[in-house]
C-alpha positions as CSV (number, residue, x, y, z in Angstrom):
1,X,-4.6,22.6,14.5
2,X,-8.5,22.5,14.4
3,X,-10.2,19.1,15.1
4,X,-10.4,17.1,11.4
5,X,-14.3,17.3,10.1
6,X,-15.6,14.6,7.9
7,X,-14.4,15.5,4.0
8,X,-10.9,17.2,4.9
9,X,-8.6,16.9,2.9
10,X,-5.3,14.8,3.9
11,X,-2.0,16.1,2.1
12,X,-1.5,18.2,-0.7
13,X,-3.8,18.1,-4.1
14,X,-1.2,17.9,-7.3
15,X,-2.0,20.7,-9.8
16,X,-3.8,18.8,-12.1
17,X,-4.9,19.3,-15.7
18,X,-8.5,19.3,-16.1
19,X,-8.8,15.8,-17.3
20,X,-6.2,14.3,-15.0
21,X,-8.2,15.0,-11.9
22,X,-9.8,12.2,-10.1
23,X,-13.5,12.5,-10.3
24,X,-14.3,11.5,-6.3
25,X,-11.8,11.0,-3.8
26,X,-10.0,7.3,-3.6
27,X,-10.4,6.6,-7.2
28,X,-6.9,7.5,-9.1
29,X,-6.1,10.4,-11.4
30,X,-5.5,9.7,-14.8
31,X,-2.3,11.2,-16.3
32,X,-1.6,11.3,-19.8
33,X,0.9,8.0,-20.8
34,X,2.9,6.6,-23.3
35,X,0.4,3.8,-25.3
36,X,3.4,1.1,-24.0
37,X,2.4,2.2,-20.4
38,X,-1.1,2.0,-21.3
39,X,-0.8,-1.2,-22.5
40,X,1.0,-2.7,-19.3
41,X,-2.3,-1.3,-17.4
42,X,-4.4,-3.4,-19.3
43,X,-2.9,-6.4,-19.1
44,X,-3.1,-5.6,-14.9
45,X,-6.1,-4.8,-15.0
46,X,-7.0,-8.2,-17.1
47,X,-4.9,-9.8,-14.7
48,X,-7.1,-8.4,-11.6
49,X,-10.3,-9.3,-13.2
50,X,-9.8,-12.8,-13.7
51,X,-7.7,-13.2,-10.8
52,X,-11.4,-11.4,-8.5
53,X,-13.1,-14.1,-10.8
54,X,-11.6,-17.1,-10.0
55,X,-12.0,-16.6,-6.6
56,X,-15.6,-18.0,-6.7
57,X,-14.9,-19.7,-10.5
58,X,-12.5,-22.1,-9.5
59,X,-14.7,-23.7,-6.4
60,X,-18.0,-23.6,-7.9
61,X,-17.1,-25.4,-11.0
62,X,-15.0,-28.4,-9.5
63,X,-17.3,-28.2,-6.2
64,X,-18.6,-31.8,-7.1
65,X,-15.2,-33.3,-7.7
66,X,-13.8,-31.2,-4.2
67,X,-16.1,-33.2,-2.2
68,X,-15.5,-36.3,-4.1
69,X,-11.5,-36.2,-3.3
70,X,-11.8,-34.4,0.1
71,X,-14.6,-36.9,1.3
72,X,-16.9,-33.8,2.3
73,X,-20.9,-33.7,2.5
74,X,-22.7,-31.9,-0.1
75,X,-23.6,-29.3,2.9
76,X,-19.7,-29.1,4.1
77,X,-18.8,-28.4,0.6
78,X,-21.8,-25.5,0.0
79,X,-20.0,-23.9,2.8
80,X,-16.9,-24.2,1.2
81,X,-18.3,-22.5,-1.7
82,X,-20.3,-19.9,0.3
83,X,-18.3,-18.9,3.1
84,X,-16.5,-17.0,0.3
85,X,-19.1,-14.9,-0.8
86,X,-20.2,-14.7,3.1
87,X,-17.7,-12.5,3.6
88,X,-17.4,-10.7,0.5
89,X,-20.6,-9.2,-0.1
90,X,-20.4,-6.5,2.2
91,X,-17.3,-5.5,2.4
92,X,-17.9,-2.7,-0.2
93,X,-19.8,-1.0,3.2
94,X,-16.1,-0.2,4.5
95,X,-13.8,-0.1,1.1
96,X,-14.4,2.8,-0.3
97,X,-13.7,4.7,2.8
98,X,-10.9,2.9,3.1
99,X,-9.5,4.0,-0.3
100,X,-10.8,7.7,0.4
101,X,-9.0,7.9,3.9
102,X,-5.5,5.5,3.4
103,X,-5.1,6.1,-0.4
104,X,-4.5,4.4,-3.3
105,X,-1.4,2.8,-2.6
106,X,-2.4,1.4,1.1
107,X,-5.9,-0.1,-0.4
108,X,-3.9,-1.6,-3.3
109,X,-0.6,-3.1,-1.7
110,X,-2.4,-4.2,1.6
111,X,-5.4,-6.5,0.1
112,X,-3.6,-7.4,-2.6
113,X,-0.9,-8.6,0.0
114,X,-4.1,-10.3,2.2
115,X,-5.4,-11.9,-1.2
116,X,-2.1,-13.5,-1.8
117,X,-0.9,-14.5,1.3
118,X,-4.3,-16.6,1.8
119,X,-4.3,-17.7,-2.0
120,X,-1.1,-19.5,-0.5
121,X,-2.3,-20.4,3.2
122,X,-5.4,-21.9,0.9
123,X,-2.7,-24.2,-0.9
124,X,-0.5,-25.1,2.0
125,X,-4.0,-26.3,4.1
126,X,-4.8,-29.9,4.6
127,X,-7.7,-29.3,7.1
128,X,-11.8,-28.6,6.4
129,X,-11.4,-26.4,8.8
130,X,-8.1,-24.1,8.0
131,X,-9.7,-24.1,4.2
132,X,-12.8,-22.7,5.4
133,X,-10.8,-20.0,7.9
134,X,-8.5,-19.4,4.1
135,X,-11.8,-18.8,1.5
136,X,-13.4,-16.3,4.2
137,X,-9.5,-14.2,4.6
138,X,-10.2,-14.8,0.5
139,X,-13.2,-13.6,0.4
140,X,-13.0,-9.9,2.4
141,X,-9.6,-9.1,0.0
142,X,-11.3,-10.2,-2.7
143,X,-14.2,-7.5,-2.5
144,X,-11.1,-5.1,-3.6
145,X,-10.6,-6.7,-6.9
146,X,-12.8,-5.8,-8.8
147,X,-12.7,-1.9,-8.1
148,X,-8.9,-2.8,-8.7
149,X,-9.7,-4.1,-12.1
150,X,-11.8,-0.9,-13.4
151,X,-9.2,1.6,-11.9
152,X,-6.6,0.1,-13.7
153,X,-8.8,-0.1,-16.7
154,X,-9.1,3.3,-16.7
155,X,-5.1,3.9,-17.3
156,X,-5.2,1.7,-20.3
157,X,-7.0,4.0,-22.1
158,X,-7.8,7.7,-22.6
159,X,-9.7,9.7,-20.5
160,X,-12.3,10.2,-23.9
161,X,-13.3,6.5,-23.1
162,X,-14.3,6.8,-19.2
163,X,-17.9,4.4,-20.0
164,X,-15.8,1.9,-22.2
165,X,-12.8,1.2,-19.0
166,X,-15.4,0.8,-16.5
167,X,-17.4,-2.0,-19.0
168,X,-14.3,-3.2,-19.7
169,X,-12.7,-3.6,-16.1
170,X,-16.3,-5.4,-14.8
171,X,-16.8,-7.4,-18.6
172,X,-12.6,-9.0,-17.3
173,X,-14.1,-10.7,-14.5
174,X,-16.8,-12.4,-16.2
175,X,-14.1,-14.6,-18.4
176,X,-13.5,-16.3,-15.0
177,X,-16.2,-18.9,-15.1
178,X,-16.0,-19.9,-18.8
179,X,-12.2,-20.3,-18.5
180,X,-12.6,-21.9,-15.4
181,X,-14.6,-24.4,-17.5
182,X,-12.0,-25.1,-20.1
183,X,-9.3,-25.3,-17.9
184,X,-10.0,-27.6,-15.0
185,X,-10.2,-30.9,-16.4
186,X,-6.6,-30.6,-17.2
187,X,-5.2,-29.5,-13.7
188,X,-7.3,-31.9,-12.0
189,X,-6.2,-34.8,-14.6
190,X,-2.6,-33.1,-13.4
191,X,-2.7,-32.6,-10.0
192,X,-6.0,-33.4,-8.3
193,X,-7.5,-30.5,-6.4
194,X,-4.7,-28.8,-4.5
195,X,-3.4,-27.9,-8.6
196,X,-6.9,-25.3,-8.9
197,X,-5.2,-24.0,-5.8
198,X,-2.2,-23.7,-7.1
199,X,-3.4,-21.4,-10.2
200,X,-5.6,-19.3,-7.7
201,X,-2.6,-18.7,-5.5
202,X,-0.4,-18.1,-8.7
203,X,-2.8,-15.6,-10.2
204,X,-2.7,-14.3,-6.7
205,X,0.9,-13.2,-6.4
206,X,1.1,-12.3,-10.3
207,X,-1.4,-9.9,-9.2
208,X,0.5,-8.6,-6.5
209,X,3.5,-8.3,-8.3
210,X,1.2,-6.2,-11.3
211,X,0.0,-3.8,-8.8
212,X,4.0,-3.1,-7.3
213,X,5.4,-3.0,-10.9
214,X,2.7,-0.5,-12.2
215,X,1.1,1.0,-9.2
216,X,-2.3,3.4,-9.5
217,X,-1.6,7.0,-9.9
218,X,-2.9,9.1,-6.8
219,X,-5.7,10.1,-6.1
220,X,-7.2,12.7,-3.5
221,X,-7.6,11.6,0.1
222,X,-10.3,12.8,2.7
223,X,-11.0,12.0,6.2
224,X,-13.9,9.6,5.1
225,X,-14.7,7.4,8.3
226,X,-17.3,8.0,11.5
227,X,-17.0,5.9,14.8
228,X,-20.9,4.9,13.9
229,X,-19.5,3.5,10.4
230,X,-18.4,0.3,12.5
231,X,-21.6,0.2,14.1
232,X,-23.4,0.0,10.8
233,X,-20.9,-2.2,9.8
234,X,-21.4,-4.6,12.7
235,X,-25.4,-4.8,12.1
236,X,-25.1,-4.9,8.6
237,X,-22.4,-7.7,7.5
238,X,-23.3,-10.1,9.4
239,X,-27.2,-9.6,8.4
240,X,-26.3,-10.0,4.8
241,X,-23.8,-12.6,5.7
242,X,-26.7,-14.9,7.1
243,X,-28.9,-14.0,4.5
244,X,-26.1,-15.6,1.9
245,X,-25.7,-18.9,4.1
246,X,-29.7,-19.5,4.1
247,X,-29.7,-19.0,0.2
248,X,-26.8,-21.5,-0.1
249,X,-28.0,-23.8,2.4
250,X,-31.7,-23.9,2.2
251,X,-31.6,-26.9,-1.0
252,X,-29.3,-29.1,0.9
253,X,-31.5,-29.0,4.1
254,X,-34.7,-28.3,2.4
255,X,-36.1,-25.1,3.4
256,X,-38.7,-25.6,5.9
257,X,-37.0,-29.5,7.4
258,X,-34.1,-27.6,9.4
259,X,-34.3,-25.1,12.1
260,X,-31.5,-23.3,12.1
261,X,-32.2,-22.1,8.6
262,X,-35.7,-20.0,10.1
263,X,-33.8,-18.7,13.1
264,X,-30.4,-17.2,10.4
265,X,-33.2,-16.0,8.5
266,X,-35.1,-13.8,11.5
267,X,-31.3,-12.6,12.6
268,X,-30.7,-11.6,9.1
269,X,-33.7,-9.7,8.7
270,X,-33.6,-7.9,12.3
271,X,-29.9,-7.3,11.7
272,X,-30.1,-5.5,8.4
273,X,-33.6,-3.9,9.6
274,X,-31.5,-2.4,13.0
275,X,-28.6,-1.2,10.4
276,X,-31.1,0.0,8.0
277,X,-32.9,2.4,10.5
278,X,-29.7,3.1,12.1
279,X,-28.1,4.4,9.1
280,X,-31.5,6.4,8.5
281,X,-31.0,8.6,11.3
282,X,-27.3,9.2,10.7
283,X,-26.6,12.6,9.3
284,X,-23.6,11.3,7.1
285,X,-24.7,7.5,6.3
286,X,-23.2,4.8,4.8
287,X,-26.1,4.1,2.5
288,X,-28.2,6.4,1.8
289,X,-31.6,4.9,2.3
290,X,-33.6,8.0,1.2
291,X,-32.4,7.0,-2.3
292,X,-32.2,3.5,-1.7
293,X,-36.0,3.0,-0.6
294,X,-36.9,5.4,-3.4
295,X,-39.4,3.9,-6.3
296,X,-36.5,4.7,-9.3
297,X,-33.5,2.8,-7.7
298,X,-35.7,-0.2,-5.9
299,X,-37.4,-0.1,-9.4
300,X,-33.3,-0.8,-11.1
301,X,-32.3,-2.4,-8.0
302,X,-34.8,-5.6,-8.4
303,X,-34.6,-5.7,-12.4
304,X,-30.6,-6.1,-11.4
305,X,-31.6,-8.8,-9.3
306,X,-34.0,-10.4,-11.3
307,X,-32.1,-10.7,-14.6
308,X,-28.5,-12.0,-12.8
309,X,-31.2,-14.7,-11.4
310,X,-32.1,-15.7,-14.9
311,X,-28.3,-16.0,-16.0
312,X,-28.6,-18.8,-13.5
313,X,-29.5,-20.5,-16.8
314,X,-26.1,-21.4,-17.4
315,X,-24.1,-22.4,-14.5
316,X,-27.1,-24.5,-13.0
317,X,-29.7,-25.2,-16.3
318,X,-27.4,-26.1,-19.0
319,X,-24.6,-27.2,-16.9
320,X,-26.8,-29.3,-14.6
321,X,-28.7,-30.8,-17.7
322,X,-25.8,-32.2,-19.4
323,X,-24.8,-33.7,-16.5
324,X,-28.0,-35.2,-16.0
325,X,-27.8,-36.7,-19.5
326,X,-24.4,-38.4,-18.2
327,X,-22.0,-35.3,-19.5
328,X,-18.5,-34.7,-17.6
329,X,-16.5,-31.4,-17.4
330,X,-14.3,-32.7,-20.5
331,X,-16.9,-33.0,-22.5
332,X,-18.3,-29.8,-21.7
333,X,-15.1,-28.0,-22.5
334,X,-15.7,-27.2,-26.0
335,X,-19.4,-25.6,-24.9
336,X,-17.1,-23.1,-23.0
337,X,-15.2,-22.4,-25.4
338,X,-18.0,-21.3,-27.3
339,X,-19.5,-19.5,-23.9
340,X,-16.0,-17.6,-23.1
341,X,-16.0,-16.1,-26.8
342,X,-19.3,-14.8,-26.7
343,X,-18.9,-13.3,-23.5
344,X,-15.9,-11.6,-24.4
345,X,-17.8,-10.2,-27.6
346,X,-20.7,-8.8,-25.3
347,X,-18.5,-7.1,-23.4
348,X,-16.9,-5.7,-26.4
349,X,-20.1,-4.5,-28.0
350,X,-21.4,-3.1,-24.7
351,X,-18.5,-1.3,-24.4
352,X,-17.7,0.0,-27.7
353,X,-21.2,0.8,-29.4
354,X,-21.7,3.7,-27.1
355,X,-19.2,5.3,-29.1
356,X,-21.5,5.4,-31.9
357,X,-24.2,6.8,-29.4
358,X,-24.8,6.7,-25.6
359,X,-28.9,6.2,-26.3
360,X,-27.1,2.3,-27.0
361,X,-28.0,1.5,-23.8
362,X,-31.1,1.3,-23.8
363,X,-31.5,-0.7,-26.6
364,X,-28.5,-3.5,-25.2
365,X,-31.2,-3.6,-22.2
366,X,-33.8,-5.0,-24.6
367,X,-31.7,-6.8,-26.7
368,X,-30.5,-8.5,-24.3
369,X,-33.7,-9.3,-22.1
370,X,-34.9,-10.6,-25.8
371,X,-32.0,-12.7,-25.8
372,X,-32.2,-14.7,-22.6
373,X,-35.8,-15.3,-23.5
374,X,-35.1,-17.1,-26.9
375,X,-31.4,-18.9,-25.4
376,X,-34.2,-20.2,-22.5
377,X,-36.5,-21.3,-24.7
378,X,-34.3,-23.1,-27.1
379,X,-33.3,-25.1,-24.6
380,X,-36.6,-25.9,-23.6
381,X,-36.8,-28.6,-26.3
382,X,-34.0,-31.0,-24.4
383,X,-34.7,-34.6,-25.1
384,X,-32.4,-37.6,-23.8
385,X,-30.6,-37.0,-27.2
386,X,-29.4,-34.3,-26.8
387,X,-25.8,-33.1,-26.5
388,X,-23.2,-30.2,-25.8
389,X,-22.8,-29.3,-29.6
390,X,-26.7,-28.6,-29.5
391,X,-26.7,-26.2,-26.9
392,X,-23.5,-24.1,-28.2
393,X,-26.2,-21.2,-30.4
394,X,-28.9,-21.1,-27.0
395,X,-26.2,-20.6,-24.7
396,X,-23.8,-18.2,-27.1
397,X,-27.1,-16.3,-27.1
398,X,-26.8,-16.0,-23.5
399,X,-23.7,-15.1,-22.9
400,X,-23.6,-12.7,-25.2
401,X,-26.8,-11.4,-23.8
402,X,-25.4,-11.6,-19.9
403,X,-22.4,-10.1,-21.2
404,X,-23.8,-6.9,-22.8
405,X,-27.0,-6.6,-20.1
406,X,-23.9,-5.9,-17.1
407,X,-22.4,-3.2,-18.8
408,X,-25.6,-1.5,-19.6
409,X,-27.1,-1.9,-16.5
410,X,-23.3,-0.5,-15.0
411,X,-23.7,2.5,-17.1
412,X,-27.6,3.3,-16.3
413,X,-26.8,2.6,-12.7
414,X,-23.8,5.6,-12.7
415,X,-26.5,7.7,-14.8
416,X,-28.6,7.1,-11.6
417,X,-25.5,7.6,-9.2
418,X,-24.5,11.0,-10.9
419,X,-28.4,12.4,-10.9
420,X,-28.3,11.4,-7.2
421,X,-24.6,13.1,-6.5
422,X,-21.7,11.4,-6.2
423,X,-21.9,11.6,-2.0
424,X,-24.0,8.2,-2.8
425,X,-21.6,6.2,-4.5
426,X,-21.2,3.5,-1.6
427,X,-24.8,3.2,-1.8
428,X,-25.0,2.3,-5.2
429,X,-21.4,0.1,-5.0
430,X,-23.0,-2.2,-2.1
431,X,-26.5,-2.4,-4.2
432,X,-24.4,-3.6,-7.4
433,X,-22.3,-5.6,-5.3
434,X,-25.4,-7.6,-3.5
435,X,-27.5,-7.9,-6.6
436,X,-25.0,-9.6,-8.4
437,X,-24.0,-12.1,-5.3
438,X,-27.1,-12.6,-4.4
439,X,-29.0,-12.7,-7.5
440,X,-26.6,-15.6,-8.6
441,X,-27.1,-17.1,-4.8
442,X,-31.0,-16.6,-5.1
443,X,-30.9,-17.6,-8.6
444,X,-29.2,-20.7,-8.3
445,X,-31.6,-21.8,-5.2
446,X,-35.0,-21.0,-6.5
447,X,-34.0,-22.8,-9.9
448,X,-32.5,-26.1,-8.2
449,X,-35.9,-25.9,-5.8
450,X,-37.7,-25.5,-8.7
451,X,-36.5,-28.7,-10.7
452,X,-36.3,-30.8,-8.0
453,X,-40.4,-30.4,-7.2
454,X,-41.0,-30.9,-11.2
455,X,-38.4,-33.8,-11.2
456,X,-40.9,-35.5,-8.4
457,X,-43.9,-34.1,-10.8
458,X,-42.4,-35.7,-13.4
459,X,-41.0,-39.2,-12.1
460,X,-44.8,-39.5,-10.4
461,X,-46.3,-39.5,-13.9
462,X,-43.6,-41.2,-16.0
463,X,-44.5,-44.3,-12.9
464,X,-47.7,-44.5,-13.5
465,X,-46.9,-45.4,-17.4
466,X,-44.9,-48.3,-16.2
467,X,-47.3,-51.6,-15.2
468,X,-45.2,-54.5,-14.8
469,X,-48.1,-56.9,-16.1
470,X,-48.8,-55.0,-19.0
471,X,-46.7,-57.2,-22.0
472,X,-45.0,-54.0,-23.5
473,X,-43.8,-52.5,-19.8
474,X,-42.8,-56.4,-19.1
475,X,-40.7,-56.2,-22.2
476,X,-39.1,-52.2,-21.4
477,X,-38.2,-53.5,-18.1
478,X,-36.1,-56.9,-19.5
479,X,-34.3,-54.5,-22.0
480,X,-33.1,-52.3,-19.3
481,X,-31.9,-54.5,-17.2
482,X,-34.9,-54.7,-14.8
483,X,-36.5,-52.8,-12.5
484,X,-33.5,-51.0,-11.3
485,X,-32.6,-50.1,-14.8
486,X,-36.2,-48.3,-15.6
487,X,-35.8,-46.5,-12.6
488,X,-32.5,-45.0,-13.5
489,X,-34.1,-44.3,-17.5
490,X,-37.0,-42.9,-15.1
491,X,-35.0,-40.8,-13.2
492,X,-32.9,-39.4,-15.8
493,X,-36.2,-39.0,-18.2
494,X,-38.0,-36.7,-15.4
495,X,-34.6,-34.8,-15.1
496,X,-34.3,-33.6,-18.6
497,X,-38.1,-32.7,-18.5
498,X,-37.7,-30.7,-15.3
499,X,-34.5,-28.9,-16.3
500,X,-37.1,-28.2,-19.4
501,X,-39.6,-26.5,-17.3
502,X,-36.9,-24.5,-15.5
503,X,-36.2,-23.5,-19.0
504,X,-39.7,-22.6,-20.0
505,X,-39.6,-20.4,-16.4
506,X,-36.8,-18.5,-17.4
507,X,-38.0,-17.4,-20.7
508,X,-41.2,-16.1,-19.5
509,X,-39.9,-14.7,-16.7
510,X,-37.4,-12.4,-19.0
511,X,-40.2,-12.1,-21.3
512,X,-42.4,-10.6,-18.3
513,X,-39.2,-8.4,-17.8
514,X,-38.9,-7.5,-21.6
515,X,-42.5,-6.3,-21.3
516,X,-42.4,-4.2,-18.2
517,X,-39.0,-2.4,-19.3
518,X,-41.3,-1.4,-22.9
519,X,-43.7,-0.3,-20.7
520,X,-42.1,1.7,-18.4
521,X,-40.0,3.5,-21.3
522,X,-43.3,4.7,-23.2
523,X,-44.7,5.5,-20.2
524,X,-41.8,7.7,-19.1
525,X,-41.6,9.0,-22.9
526,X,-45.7,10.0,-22.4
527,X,-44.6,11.7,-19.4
528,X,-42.2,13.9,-20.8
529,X,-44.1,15.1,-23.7
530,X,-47.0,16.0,-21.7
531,X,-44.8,17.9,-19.0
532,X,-45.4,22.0,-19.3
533,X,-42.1,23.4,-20.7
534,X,-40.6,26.2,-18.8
535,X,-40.8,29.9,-20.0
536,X,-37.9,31.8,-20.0
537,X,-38.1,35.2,-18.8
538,X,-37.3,38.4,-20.0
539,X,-37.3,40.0,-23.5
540,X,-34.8,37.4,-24.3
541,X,-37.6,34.6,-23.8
542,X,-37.9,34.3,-28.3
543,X,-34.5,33.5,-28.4
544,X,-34.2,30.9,-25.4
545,X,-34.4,27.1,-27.0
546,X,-35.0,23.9,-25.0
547,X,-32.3,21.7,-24.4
């Protein structure tokens, strides 16, 4: 037997029909089944999505309440929070080898198994420490989800509707967060903390139990890893892993009071410069930086980034202005509601107006861009009156907008991938998956920063209104209780205004966006009405017509 080469093929290939056959190796075929069998597939694939989502859902929305109950610092429970997504975001670097080499069955059972088994360990833990150990164990079989969620996606329906299953496998995870909304007041009212554990860990093994019942048709397997794979591995994780923990951090230490925060910075940056040029001189990379450093996909690569940092809108702007205004999670529940429908109905129209046409997509990109900018700017107009019910149209408008912008950019991003070849689809799976965690990371930080500088702009000026010898001040400051009392109004006042100019920011930021995606489609139109058509040769050259 001659020594196994990169790309060989392990086993025997089924005789497939044409549209049965996997399209790379480690993603399933896709037989023809009976719609009950279908219909099983998408409820597992619902299942997956929303079991991927709650993974970081579940923590981030009851992160205040966490710390309250577990008597943790605002940093410890940031960590708790990030440690997840530490250890997540790469992972996609050594997962779709893994599903290429070991198969579908062996990717499936064993991180479901990991997922489930630390859902558990999560629940049984009464130590900082063991919790911490349990969301990173989360967080690496967590990364499997998600590709989980699409494959199984794509068995729920015919092969006719490949774009729709992989809109609607991603559009299943983003229910997480609005449902996580709606649901937690209840289980914490029911069972204090270790209860959202307890519906993690039960979605957990449901999920496990999904994937035995109805497991993924084969696929083709290949001898897909290199010995230097670890290597790039090793440089790379822990580079992006850093970079996550500064992000998190940087608002709870402030950014340039705390050492250690410039030092993981510098690693970060030397670690995924080394595994960048590494992987350059590789002649079978992980990433292919050739494409990745390439104008067109840093071009799509950044307006990713950029846009899932103005969704930040919602979990920190809205949310964190009710709050400000003296809101609790129960009262937000019905806002939720209102956010989860709309989500779902973005995904839906993503999804299913390309039926009508696939030139769609373009126009969900503006749409939603347009969106964001008016839901932002709505809610731009806060005043200390204000309440959920207002905010239910603005952030509807959002959702919708968030909802529908994923699955375009998905689809634009596999028209990139299949212009590329499909020898590049880890590149493109590790740039959607770091976008999206770090966009919302990034997002989430630049915006808090943000409002708290304008909340100190703001509280300087409302002070200088208040003169305790003027009459009317005199009066203000007897009605509130004192001085104590004015502060708090003070306080709360320069809140609403900052969270107003966050607003303003992210309206004119997806405005700015808005603009430069018109401009770059005329100009690419102007490009290819001015480029020379070829000739065909021959006597046949009347009858040849352009495509």
């Amino acid at each position: 037997m001659g020594q196994r080469r990169l790309g060989d093929v392990i086993g025997e290939i089924p005789d497939w029909k044409p549209h049965e056959r996997p399209a790379i190796p480690g993603t399933p075929s896709t037989p023809d089944l009976p719609p009950r069998t279908r219909f099983y597939y998408g409820l597992a694939a619902l299942l997956l999505g929303l079991t991927g989502g709650f993974g970081t859902a579940l923590v981030g929305v009851n992160l205040s309440a966490m710390q309250g109950e577990l008597g943790l610092e605002p940093v410890q429970g940031t960590w708790l929070s990030c440690i997840y997504v530490m250890f997540n975001v790469s992972m996609n670097l050594l997962l779709i080898k893994y599903r290429q080499q070991f198969g579908l069955t062996s990717f499936t059972k064993v991180f479901m198994l990991i997922y489930a088994v630390a859902a558990v360990g999560h629940l049984l833990s009464d130590t900082y420490a063991g919790a911490l150990a349990m969301r990173a164990v989360s967080g690496v079989a967590g990364a499997a989800l998600g590709a989980l969620a699409v494959m199984y996606m794509a068995q729920a329906l015919p092969a006719r509707f490949r774009l729709q299953t992989i809109i609607l496998g991603i559009g299943a995870s983003q229910l997480a967060m609005p449902l996580a909304w709606i649901i937690s007041p209840s289980l914490l009212d029911y069972g204090s903390w270790q209860s959202l554990y307890a519906l993690e860990a039960g979605f957990a093994v449901a999920s496990l139990a999904a994937v035995y019942a109805f497991p993924l048709p084969p696929g083709i397997r290949v001898h897909a890893f290199e010995r230097k794979d670890f290597i790039s591995f090793a440089l790379l994780a822990p580079g992006f892993a850093l970079l996550v923990a500064v992000v998190a951090q940087g608002r709870n230490h402030w950014w340039f009071d705390t050492a250690w925060l410039g030092w993981a910075l510098a690693a970060a940056v030397a670690l995924l410069g080394a595994g960048l040029a590494f992987e350059h001189r590789r002649k079978n990379p992980l990433l292919d930086t050739h494409w990745l450093f390439s104008l067109g996909f840093m071009n799509f690569a950044f307006s990713m980034l950029l846009v899932r940092m103005l969704l930040s809108e919602q979990p920190f702007g809205s949310t964190g202005l009710l709050m400000t205004l003296g809101f609790g999670a129960e009262q937000m529940r019905e806002l939720y509601g209102v956010v989860l429908v709309a989500t779902l109905a973005g995904v839906l129209v993503s999804a299913f107006s390309l039926l009508i046409s696939t030139k769609l997509i373009m126009a969900q990109l503006l749409l939603s861009l347009a969106l964001i900018a008016v839901g932002a700017f709505m809610d731009a107009h806060a005043t200390a009156a204000t309440h959920p019910i207002n905010l239910y149209f603005s952030q509807a408008l959002l959702s919708f907008s968030g909802a529908m912008f994923m699955g375009a950019a998905v689809i634009i991003g596999i028209g990139h991938l299949m212009a590329r070849g499909l020898q590049s689809v880890v590149t493109f799976a590790v740039m959607f998956g770091v976008t999206q965690i770090l966009g919302g990371q990034l997002g989430a930080a630049i915006l808090s920063t943000f409002q708290a500088v304008r909340v100190q702009h703001h509280l300087s000026y409302l002070s200088e209104g208040v003169a305790i010898a003027d009459a009317q001040s005199a009066a203000a400051v007897q009605e509130y209780g004192g001085l104590a009392g004015v502060a708090q109004l003070a306080n709360q006042q320069a809140g609403i205004l900052a969270f107003n100019d966050v607003f303003l920011l992210i309206g004119s930021f997806a405005v700015l966006q808005l603009l430069i995606n018109v401009a770059d489609m005329i100009w690419q139109a102007v490009k290819r009405r001015n480029a020379p058509q070829p000739q065909p040769a021959g006597d046949n050259a009347a009858a040849a017509a352009p495509i």
